[in-house]
mmCIF file of the C-alpha atoms, coordinates in Angstrom:
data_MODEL
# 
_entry.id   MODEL 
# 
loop_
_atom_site.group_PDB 
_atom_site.id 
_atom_site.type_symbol 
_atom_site.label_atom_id 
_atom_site.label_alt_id 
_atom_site.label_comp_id 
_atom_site.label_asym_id 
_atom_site.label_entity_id 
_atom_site.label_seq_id 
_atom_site.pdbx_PDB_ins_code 
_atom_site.Cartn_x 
_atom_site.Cartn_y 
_atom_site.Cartn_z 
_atom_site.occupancy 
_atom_site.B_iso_or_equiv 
_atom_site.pdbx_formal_charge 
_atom_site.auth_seq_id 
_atom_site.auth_comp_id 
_atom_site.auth_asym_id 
_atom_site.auth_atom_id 
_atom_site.pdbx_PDB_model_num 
ATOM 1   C CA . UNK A 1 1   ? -46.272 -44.781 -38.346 1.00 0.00 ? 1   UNK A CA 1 
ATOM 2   C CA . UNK A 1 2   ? -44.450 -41.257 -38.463 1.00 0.00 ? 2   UNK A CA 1 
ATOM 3   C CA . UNK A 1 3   ? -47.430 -39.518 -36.634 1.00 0.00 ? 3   UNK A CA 1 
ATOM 4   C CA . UNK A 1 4   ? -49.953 -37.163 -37.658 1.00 0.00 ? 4   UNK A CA 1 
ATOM 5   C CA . UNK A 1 5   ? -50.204 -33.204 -38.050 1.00 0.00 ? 5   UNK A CA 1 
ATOM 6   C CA . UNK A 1 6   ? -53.735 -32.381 -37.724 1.00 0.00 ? 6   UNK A CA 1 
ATOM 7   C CA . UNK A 1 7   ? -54.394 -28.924 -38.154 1.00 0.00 ? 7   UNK A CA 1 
ATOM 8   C CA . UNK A 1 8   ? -57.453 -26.831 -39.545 1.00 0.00 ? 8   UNK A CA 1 
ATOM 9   C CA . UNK A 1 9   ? -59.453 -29.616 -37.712 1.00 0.00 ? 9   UNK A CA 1 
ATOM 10  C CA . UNK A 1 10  ? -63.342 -27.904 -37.942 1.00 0.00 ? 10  UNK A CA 1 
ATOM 11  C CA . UNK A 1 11  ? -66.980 -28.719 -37.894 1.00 0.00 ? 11  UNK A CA 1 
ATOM 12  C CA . UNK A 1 12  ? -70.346 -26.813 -37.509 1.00 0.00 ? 12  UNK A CA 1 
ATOM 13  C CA . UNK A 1 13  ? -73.752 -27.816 -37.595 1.00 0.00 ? 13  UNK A CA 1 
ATOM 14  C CA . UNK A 1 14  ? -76.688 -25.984 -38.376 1.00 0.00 ? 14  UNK A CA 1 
ATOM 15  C CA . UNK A 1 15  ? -74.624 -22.490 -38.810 1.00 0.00 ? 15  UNK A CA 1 
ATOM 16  C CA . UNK A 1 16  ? -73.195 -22.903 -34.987 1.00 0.00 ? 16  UNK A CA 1 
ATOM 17  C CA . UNK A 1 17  ? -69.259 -24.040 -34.419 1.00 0.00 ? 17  UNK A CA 1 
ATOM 18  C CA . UNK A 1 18  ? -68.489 -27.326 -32.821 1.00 0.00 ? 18  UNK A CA 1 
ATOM 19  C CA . UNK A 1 19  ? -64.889 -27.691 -33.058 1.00 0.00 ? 19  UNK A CA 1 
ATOM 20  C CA . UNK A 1 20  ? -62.531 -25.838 -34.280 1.00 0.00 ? 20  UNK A CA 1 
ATOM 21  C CA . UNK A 1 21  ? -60.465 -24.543 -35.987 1.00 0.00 ? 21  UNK A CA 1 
ATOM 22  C CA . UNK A 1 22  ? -58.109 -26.501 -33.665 1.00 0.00 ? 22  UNK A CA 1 
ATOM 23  C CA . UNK A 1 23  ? -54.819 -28.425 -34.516 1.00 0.00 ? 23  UNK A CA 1 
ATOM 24  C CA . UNK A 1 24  ? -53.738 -31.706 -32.769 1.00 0.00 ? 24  UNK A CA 1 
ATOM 25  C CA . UNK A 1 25  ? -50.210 -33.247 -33.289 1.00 0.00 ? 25  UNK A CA 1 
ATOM 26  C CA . UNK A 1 26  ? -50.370 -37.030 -32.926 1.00 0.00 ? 26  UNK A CA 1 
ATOM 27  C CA . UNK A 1 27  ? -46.886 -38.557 -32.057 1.00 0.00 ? 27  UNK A CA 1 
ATOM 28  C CA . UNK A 1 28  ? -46.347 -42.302 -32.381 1.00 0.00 ? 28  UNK A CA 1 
ATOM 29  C CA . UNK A 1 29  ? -46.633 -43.961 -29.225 1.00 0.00 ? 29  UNK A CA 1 
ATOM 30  C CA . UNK A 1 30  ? -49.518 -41.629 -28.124 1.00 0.00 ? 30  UNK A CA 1 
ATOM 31  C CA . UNK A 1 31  ? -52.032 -42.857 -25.890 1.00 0.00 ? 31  UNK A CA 1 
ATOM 32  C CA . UNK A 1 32  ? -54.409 -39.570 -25.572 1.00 0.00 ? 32  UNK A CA 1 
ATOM 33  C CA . UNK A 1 33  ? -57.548 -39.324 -23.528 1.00 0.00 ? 33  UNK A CA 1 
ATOM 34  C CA . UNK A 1 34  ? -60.042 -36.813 -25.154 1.00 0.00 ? 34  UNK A CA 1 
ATOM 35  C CA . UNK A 1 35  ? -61.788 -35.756 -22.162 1.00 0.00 ? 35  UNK A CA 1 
ATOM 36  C CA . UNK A 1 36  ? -64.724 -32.741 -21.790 1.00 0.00 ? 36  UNK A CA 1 
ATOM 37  C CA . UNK A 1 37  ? -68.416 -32.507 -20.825 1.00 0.00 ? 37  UNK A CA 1 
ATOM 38  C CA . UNK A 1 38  ? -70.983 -33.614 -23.142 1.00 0.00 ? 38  UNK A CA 1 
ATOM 39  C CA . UNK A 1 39  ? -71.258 -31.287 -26.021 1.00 0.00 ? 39  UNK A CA 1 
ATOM 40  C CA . UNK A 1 40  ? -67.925 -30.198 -25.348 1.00 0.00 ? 40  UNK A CA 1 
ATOM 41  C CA . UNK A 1 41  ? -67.122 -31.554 -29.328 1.00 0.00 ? 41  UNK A CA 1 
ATOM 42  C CA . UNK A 1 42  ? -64.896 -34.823 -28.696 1.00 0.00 ? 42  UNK A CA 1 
ATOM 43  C CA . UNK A 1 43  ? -67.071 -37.159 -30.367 1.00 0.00 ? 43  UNK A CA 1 
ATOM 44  C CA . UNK A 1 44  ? -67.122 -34.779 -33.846 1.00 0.00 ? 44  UNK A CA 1 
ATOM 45  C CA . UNK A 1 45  ? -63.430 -34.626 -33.544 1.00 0.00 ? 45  UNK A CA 1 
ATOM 46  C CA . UNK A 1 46  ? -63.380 -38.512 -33.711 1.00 0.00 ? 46  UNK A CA 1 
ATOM 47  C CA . UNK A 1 47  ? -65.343 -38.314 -36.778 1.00 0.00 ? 47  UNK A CA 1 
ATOM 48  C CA . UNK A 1 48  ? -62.862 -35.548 -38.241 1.00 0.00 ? 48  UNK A CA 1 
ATOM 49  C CA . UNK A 1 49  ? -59.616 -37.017 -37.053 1.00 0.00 ? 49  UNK A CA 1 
ATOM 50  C CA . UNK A 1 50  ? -60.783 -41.153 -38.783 1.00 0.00 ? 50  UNK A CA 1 
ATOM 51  C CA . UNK A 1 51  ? -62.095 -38.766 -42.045 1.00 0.00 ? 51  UNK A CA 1 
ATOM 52  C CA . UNK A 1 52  ? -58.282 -37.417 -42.388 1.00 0.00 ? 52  UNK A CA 1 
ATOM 53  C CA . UNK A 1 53  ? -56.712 -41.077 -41.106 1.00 0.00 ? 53  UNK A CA 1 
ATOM 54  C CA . UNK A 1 54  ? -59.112 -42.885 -42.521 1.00 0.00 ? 54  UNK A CA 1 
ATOM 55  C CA . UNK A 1 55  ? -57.559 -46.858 -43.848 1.00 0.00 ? 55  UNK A CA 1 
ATOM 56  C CA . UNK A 1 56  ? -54.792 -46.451 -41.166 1.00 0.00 ? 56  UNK A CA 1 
ATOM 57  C CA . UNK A 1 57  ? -57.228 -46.158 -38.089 1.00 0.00 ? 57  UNK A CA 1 
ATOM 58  C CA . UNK A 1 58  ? -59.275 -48.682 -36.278 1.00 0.00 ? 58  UNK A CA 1 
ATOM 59  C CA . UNK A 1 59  ? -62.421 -46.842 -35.245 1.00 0.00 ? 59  UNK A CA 1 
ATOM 60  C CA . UNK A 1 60  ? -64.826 -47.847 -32.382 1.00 0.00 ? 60  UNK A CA 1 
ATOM 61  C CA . UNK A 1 61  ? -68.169 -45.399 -33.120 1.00 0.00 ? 61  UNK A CA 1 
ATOM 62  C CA . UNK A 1 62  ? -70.081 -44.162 -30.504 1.00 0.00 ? 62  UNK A CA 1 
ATOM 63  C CA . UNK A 1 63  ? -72.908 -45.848 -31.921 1.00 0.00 ? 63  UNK A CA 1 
ATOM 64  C CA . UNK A 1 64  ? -70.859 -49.134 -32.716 1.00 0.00 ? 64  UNK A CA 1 
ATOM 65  C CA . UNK A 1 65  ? -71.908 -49.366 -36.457 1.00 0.00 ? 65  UNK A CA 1 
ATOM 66  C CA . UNK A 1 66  ? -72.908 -52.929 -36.079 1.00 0.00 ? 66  UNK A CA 1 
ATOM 67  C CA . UNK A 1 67  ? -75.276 -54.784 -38.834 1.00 0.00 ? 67  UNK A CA 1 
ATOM 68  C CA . UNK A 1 68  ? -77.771 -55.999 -36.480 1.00 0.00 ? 68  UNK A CA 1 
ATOM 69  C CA . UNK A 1 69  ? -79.043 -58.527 -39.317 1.00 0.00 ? 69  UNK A CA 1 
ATOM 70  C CA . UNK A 1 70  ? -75.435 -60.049 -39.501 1.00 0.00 ? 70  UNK A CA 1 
ATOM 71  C CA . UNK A 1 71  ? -73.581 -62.641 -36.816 1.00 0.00 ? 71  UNK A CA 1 
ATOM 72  C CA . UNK A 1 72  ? -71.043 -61.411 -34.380 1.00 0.00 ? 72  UNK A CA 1 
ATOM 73  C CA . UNK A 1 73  ? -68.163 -63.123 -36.178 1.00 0.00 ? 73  UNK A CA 1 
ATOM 74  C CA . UNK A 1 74  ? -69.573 -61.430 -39.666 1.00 0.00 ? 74  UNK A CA 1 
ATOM 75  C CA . UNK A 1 75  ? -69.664 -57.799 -37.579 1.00 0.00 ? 75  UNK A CA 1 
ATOM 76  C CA . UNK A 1 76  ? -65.987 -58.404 -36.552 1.00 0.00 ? 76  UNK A CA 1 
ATOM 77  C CA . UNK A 1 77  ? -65.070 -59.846 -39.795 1.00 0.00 ? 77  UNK A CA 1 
ATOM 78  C CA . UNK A 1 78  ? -65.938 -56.082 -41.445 1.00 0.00 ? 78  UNK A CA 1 
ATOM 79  C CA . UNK A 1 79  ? -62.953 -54.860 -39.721 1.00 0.00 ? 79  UNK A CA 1 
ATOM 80  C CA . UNK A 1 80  ? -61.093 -56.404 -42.650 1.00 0.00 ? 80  UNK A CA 1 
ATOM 81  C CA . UNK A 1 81  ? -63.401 -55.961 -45.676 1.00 0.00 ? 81  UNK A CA 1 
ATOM 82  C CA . UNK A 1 82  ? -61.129 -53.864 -47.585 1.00 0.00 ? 82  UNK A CA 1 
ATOM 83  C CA . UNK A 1 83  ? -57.810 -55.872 -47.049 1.00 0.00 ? 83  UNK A CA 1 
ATOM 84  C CA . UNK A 1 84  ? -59.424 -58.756 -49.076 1.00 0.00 ? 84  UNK A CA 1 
ATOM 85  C CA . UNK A 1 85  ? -60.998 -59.705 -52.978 1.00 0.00 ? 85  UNK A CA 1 
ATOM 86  C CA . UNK A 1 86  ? -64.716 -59.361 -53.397 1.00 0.00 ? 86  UNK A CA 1 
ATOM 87  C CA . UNK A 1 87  ? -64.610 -62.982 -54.355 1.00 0.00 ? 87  UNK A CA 1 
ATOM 88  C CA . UNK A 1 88  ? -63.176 -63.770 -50.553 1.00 0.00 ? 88  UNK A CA 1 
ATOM 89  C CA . UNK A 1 89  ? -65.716 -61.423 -48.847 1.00 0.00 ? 89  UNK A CA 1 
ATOM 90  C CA . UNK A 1 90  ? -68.646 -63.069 -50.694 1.00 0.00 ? 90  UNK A CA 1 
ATOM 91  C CA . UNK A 1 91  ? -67.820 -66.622 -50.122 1.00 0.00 ? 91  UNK A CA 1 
ATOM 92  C CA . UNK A 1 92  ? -67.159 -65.466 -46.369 1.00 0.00 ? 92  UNK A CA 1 
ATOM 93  C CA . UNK A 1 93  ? -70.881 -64.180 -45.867 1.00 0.00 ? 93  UNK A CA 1 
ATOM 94  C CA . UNK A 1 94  ? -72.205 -68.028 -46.327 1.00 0.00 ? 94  UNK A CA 1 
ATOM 95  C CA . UNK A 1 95  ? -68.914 -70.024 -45.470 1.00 0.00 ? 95  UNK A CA 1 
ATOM 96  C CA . UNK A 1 96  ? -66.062 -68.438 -43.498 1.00 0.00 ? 96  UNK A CA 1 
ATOM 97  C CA . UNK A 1 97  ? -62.745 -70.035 -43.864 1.00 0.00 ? 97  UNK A CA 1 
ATOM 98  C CA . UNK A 1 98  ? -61.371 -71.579 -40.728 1.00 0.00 ? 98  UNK A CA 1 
ATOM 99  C CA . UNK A 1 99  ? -58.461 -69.516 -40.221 1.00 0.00 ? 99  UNK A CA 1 
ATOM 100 C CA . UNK A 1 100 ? -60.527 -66.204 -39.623 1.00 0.00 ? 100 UNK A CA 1 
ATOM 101 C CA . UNK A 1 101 ? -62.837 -68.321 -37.892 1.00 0.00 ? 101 UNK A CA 1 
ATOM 102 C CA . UNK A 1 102 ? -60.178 -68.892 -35.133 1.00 0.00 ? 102 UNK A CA 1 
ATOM 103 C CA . UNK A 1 103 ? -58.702 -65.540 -35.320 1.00 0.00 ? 103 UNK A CA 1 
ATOM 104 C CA . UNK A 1 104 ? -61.851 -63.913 -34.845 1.00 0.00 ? 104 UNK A CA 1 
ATOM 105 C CA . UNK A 1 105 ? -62.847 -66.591 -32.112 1.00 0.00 ? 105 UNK A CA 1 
ATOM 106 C CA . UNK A 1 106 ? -59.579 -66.091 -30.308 1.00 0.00 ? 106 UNK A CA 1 
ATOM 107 C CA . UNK A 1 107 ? -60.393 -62.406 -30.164 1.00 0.00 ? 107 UNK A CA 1 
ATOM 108 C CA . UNK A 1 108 ? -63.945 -62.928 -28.891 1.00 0.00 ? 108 UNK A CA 1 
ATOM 109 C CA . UNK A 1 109 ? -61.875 -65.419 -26.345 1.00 0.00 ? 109 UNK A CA 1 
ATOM 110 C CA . UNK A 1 110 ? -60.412 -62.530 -24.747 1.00 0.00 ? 110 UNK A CA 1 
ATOM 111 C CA . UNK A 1 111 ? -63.747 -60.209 -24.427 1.00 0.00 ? 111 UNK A CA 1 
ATOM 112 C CA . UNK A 1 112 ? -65.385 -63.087 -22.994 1.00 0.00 ? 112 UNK A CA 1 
ATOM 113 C CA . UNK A 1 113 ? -67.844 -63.824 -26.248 1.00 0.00 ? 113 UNK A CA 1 
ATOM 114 C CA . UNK A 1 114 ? -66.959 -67.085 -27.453 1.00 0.00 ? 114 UNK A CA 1 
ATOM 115 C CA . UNK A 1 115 ? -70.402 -68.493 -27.031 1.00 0.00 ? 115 UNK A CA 1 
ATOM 116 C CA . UNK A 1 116 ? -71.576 -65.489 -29.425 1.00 0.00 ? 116 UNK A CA 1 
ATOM 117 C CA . UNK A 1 117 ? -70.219 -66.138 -32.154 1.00 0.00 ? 117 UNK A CA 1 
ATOM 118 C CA . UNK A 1 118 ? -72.904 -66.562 -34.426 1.00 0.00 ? 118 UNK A CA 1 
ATOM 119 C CA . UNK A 1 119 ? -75.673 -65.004 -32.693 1.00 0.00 ? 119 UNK A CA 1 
ATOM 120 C CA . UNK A 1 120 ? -77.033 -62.220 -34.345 1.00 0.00 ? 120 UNK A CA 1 
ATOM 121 C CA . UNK A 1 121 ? -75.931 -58.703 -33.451 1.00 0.00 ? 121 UNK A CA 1 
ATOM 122 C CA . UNK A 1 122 ? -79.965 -58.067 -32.604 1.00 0.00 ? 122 UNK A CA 1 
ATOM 123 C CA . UNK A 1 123 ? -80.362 -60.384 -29.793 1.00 0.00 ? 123 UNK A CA 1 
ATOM 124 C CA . UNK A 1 124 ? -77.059 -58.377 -27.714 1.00 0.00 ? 124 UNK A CA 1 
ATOM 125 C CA . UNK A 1 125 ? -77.001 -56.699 -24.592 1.00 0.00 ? 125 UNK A CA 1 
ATOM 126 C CA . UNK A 1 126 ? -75.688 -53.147 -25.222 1.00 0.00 ? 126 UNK A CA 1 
ATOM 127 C CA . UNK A 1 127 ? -72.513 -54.146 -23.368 1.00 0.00 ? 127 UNK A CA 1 
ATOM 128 C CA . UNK A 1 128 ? -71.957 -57.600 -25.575 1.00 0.00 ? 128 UNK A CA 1 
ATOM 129 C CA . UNK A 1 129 ? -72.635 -54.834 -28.895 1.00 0.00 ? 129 UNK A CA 1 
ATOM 130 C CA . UNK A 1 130 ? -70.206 -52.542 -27.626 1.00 0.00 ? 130 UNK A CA 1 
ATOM 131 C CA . UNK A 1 131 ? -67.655 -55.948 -27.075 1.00 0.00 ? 131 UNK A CA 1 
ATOM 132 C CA . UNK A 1 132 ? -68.034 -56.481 -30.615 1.00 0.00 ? 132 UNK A CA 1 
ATOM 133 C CA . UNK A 1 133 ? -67.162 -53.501 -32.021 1.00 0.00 ? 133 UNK A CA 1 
ATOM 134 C CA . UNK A 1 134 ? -64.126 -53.310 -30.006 1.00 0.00 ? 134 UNK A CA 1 
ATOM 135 C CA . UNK A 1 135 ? -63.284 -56.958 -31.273 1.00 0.00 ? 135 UNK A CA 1 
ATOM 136 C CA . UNK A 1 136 ? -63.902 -55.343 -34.870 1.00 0.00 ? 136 UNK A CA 1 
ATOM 137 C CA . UNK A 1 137 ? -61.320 -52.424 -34.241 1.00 0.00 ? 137 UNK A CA 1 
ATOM 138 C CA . UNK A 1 138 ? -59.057 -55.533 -32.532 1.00 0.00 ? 138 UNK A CA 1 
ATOM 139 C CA . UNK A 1 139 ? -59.519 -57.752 -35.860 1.00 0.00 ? 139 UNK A CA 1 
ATOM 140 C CA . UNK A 1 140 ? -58.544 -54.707 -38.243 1.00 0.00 ? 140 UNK A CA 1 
ATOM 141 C CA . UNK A 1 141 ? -55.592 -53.684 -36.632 1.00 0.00 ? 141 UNK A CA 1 
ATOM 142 C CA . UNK A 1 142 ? -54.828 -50.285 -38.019 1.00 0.00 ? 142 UNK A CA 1 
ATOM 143 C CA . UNK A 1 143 ? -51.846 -48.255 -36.987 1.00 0.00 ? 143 UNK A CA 1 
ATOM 144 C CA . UNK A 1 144 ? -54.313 -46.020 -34.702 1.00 0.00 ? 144 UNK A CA 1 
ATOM 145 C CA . UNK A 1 145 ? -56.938 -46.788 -32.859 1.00 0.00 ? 145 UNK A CA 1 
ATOM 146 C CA . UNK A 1 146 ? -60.044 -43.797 -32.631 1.00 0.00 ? 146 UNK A CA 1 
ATOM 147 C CA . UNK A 1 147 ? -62.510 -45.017 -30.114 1.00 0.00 ? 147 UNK A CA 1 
ATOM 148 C CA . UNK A 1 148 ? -65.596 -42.707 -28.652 1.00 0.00 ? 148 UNK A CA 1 
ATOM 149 C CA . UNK A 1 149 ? -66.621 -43.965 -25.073 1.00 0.00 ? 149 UNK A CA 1 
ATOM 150 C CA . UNK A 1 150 ? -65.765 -47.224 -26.105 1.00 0.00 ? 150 UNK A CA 1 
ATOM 151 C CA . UNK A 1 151 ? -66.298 -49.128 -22.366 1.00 0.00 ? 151 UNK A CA 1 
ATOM 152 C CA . UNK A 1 152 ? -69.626 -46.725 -21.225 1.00 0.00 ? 152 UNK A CA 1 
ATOM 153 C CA . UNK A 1 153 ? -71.583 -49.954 -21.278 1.00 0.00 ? 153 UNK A CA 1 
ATOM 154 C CA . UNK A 1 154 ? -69.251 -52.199 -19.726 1.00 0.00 ? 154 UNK A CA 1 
ATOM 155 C CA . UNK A 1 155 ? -69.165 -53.070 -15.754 1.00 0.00 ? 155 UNK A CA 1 
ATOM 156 C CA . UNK A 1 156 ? -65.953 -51.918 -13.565 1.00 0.00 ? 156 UNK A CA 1 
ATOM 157 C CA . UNK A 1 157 ? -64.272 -55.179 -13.829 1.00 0.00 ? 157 UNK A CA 1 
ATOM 158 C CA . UNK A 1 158 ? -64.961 -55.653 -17.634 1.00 0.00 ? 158 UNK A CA 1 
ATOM 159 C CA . UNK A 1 159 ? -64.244 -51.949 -18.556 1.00 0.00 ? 159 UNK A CA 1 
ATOM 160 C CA . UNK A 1 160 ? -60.449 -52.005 -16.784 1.00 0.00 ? 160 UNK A CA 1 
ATOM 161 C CA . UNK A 1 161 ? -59.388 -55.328 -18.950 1.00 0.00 ? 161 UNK A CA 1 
ATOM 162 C CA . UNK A 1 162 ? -60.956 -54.173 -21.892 1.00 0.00 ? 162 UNK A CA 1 
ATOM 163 C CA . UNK A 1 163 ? -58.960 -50.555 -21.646 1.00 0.00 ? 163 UNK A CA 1 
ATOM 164 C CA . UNK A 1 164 ? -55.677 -53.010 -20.684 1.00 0.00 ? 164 UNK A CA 1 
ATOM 165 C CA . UNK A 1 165 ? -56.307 -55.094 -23.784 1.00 0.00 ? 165 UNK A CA 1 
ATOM 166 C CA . UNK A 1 166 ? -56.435 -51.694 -25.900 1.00 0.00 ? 166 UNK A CA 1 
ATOM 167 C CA . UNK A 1 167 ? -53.685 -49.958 -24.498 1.00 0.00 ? 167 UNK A CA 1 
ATOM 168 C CA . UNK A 1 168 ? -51.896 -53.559 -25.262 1.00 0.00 ? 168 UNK A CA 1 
ATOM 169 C CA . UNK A 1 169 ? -52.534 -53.763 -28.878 1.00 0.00 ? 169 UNK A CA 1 
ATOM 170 C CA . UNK A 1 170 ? -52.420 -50.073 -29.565 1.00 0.00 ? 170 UNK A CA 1 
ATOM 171 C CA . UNK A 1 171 ? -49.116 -48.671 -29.962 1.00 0.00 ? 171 UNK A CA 1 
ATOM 172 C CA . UNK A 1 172 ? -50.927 -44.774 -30.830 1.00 0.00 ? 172 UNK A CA 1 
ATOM 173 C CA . UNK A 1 173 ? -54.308 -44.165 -29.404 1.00 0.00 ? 173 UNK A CA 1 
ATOM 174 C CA . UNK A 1 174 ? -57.013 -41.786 -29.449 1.00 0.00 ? 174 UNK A CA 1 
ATOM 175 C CA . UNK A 1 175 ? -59.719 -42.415 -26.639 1.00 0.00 ? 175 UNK A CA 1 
ATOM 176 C CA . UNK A 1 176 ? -62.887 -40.170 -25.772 1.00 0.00 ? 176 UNK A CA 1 
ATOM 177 C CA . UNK A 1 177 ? -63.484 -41.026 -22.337 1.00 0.00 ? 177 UNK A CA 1 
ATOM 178 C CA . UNK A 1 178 ? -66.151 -39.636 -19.628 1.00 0.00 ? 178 UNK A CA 1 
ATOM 179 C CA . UNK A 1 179 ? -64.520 -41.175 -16.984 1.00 0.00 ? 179 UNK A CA 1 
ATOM 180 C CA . UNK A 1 180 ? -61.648 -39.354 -15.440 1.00 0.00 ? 180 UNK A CA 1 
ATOM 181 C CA . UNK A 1 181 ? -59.661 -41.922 -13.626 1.00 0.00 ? 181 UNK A CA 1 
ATOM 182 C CA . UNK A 1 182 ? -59.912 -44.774 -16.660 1.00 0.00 ? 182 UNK A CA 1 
ATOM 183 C CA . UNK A 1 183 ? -58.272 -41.709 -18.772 1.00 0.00 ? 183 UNK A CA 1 
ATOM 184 C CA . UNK A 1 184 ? -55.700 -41.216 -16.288 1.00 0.00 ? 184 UNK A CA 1 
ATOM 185 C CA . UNK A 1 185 ? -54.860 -44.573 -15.775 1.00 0.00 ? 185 UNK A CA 1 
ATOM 186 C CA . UNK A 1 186 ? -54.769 -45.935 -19.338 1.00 0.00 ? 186 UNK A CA 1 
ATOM 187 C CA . UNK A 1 187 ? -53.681 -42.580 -21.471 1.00 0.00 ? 187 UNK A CA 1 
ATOM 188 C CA . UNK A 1 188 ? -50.102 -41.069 -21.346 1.00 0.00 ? 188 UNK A CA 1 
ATOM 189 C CA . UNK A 1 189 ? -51.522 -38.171 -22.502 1.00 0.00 ? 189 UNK A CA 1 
ATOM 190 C CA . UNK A 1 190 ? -54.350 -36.128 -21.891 1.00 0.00 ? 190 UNK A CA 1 
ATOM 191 C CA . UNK A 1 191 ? -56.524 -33.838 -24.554 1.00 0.00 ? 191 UNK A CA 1 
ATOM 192 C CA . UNK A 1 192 ? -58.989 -31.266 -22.937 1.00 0.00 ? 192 UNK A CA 1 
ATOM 193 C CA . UNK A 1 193 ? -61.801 -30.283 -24.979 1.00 0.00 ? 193 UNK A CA 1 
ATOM 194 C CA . UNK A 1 194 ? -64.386 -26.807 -23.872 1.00 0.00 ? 194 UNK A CA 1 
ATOM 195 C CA . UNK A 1 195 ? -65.870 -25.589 -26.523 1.00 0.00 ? 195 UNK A CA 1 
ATOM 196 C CA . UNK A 1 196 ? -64.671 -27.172 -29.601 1.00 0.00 ? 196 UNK A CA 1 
ATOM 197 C CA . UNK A 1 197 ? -61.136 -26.324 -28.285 1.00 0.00 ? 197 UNK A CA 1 
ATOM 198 C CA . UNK A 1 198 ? -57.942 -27.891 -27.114 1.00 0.00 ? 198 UNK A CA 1 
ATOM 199 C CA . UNK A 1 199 ? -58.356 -26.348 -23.134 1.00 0.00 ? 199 UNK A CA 1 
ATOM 200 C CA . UNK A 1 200 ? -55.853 -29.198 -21.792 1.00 0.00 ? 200 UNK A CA 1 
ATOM 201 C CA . UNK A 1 201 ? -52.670 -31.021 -23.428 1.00 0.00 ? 201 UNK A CA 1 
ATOM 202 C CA . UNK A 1 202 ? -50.274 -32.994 -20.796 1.00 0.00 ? 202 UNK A CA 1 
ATOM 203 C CA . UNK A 1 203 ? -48.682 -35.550 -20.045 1.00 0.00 ? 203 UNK A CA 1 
ATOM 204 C CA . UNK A 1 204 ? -51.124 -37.856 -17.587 1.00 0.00 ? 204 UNK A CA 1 
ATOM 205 C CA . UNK A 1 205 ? -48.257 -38.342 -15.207 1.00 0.00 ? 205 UNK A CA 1 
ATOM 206 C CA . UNK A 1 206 ? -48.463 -34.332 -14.861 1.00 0.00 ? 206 UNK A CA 1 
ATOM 207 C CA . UNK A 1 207 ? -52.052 -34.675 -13.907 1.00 0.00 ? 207 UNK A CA 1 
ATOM 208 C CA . UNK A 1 208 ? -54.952 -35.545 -10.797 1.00 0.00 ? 208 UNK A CA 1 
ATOM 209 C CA . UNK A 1 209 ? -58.665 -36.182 -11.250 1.00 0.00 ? 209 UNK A CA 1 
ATOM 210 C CA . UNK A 1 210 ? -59.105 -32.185 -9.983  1.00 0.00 ? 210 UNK A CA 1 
ATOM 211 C CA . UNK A 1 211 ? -57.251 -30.786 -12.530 1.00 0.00 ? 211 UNK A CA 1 
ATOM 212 C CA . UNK A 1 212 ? -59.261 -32.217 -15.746 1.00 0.00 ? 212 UNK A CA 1 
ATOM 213 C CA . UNK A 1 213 ? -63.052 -31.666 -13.650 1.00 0.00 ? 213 UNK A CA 1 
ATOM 214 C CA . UNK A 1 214 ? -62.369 -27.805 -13.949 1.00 0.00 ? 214 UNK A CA 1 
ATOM 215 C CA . UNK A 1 215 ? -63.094 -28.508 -17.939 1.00 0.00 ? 215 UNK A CA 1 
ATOM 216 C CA . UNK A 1 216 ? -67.015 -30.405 -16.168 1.00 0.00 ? 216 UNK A CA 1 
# 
């Protein structure tokens, strides 16, 4: 990955501005916390940073994106629909093969979902949903991973070793997070967003909890 140049980065709805026009330079190795108030625009520049990315992101929705009529493995298989035949995907939906059966098993392993793996997306918890659609961005391993609030349903505990496990298999990272201290502790980099602009842009090391709450 040689990084991305993002500028002329924009959105309105109804007539009003949300973002932009803003630019964002994405280096590799990047681990950025988005971080702002609710409103502030950080889930709409998700949307507009995966629209220009697109195929080389792995993207974690704020509303997950799950097909509640399919199983958990079939929900986490979709993060791979488009790197295989028609032919493959079809004959998956009624008889997965046994090698993405373990791969997506071993996955679930480490979220703590094994004995989920062919329940129905319907019958989660919000927090076992949310698990699944981080497995999904896991299984497709893009070169970037764009992820809004993807631990605000998870416990403490559950939320820290799901951020380690990101920050793991995620060399370049784009994370909007609420909470201060997981962005601080898991981002090298952090993004301020007030009012559909770029208010903050440093280096995490530079920063304390205080600093980003002025932008609250």
């Amino acid at each position: 990955m040689s990084g991305y140049d993002l500028s002329g980065l924009k959105a309105s709805f109804s007539g009003k501005r949300v973002i932009g026009p803003m630019s964002l330079k994405v280096n590799p190795g990047d681990k950025i916390g988005l971080v702002g108030k609710s409103g502030a625009g950080k889930s709409t520049l998700i949307r507009l940073i995966h629209e220009r990315v697109n195929r080389d992101s792995s993207l974690i929705p704020q509303d997950l994106g799950l097909v509640n009529a399919l199983s958990v493995f079939h929900n986490v298989f979709m993060g791979q629909l488009d790197k295989h035949a028609t032919w493959y995907n079809t004959v998956t939906l009624a008889r997965p093969f046994a090698k993405d059966r373990a791969e997506v098993n071993t996955l679930l392993q480490s979220l703590g979902m094994t004995e989920k793996l062919w329940t129905p997306a319907a019958s989660l918890s919000g927090g076992q949903r949310q698990r699944v659609a981080i497995a999904r961005a896991l299984y497709r391993n893009a070169a970037v991973l764009l992820a809004d609030e993807p631990v605000s349903a998870l416990d403490g505990p559950m939320a820290n070793s799901v951020m380690t496990l990101l920050r793991e298999r995620f060399s370049t990272s784009i994370i909007a997070l609420h909470d201060v201290d997981l962005a601080l502790n898991y981002c090298t980099r952090i993004v301020g967003i007030h009012d559909g602009q770029v208010a903050l842009d440093q280096p995490s090391a530079d920063l304390t909890s205080s600093d980003i709450m002025s932008l609250y």
